[in-house]
C-alpha positions, 0 to 999 in steps of 0.5 A: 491509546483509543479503543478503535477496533481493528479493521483485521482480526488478531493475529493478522498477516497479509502481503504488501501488494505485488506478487511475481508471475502473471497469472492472476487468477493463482496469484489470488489463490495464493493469497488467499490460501497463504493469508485468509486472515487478511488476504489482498487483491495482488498486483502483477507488474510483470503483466506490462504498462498498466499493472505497474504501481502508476499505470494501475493507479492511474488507471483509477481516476476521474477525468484526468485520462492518462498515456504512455509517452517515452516509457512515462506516464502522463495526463493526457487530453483524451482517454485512449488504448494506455488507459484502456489497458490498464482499465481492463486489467483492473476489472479482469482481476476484480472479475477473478476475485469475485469468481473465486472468493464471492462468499469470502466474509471478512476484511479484504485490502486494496491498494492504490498509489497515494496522491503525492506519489503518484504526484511525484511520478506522473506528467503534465501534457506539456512536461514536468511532472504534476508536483511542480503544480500545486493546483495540478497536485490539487486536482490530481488529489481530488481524482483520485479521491472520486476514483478510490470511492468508485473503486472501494465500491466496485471491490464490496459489490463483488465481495458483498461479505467482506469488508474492504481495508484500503492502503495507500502506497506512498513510498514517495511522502517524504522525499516530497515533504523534504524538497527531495524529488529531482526536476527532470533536468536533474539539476534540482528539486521540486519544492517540499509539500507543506506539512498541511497542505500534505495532510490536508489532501491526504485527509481528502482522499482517505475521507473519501474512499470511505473506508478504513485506510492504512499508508504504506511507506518503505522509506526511511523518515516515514512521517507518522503523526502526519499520516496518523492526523490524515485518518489513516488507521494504520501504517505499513513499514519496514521495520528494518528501516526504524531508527528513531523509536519515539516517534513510531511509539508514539503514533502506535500509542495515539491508535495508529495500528501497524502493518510491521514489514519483518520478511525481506522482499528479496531472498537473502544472499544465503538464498533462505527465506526467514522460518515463522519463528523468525519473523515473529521474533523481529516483531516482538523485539520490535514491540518489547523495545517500544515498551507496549504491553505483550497483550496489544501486540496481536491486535494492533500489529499485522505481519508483512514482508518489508515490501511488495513481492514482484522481485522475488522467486514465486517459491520465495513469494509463497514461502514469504507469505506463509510465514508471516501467516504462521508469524501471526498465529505465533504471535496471537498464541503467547 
């Protein structure tokens, strides 16, 4: 274990990404109401193309202007309204995080899709998505690591207080590291990402950005020590999803901090959002498994739910978030 200080104060909790509704403006004071200790810059997917997980991403990256064709999106030859759109969207919410938490001075998480994701969905001008291309997928990593510079950037002049935490949502990783990803055609797959050539291009845009980073994945197989030698400080899963306990042990002892998705995203079938009590308890059962000592538990775990909030209720959202809130304190407190 390396004596890293967490970029997030003991105790932490904060929310996946995404939110429910439209409204941005309460969907940040909501955040930051339920998670002042650790509160995000929240995505609203229902706003339409541009503040979905792709087009908002997207939308950040340098000299590679994008479109929307047939409900897709792909690289275009000259920038135009799609991009502009989600463009705008971006800086309305960064307008709106500054109006309402300009003397907010602690760490704040921005979230963007990781390079091999957005690989993975994106699309050549002439077709074909950008991972059948290793130099396109090489190119595509260098923008968006210049544009995730610029953003952080942009995040910290209008919160000149706080201090920014970057995740990199990558829920695609290990479908491209195993061959997994499907051609268009649908008859076969692209060919894997080498382990080191993931990993190199992974380092380039976390160097990049130049601030703490964390990778969140909530497919099975997350592939940890790659994501741990990139230089991410942490990794945000599901834990429901955790199978093998070696090798998440081994990444938390090496310093890897961990985001632990402990809430459904979705309410349940009975229709109840877990209590407090609850989702601290599936942490700590988590971490008394792995076999690490209860005192690390506060400092190097932050409590999420499983994933991003866009499919719920807005009352299950809200509830959602404060238990995890409540979980953290919880947790700190024994």
């Amino acid at each position: 274990m390396t004596d890293q200080p967490w970029p997030w104060p003991a105790g932490a909790a904060t929310g996946i990404g995404s939110l429910p509704g439209t409204d941005i403006a309460e969907a940040q004071r909501i955040v930051f109401g339920e998670l002042p200790a650790l509160p995000h810059l929240p995505e609203l997917p229902a706003r339409g193309p541009g503040a979905d997980l792709i087009g908002r991403s997207a939308g950040l990256l340098v000299e590679l202007p994008v479109e929307l064709y047939a409900a897709r999106w792909r690289i275009a030859s000259r920038p135009g309204r799609d991009l502009r759109r989600a463009r705008d969207l971006m800086e309305r919410d960064l307008d709106q995080l500054a109006e309402q938490a300009e003397t907010y001075d602690g760490p704040v998480k921005v979230q963007a899709g990781g390079p091999f994701t957005l690989a993975a969905a994106l699309e050549l001008p002439l077709g074909g998505r950008m991972l059948g291309d290793p130099g396109a997928v090489r190119d595509l990593a260098g923008s968006l690591a210049e544009g995730l510079r610029r953003h952080v950037e942009a995040v910290a002049r209008r919160l000149p207080r706080a201090t920014v935490l970057l995740q990199l949502d990558e829920p695609t990783l290990p479908a491209v590291l195993a061959g997994r990803v499907p051609t268009e055609s649908g008859f076969g797959t692209h060919r894997a990402v080498g382990s080191e050539v993931a990993r190199g291009l992974l380092r380039d845009v976390v160097e990049a950005a130049g601030v703490p980073t964390v990778v969140h994945c909530c497919a099975p197989d997350v592939p940890l020590e790659l994501i741990r030698s990139a230089g991410a400080v942490g990794i945000a899963l599901d834990i429901a999803l955790v199978t093998d306990l070696d090798p998440l042990g081994e990444a938390i002892d090496a310093g890897l901090g961990l985001l632990a998705g402990a809430a459904p995203a979705v309410a349940p079938p009975a229709g109840r959002a877990p209590t407090s009590a609850q989702v601290a308890d599936r942490v700590r059962t988590l971490w008394d498994r792995l076999g690490f000592p209860a005192r690390r538990l506060a400092e190097q775990v932050v409590v999420t739910p499983a994933c991003g909030l866009a499919g719920a209720t807005p009352g299950y959202a809200r509830t959602v978030l404060a238990a995890c809130r409540d979980a953290g304190r919880r947790l700190s407190e024994e």
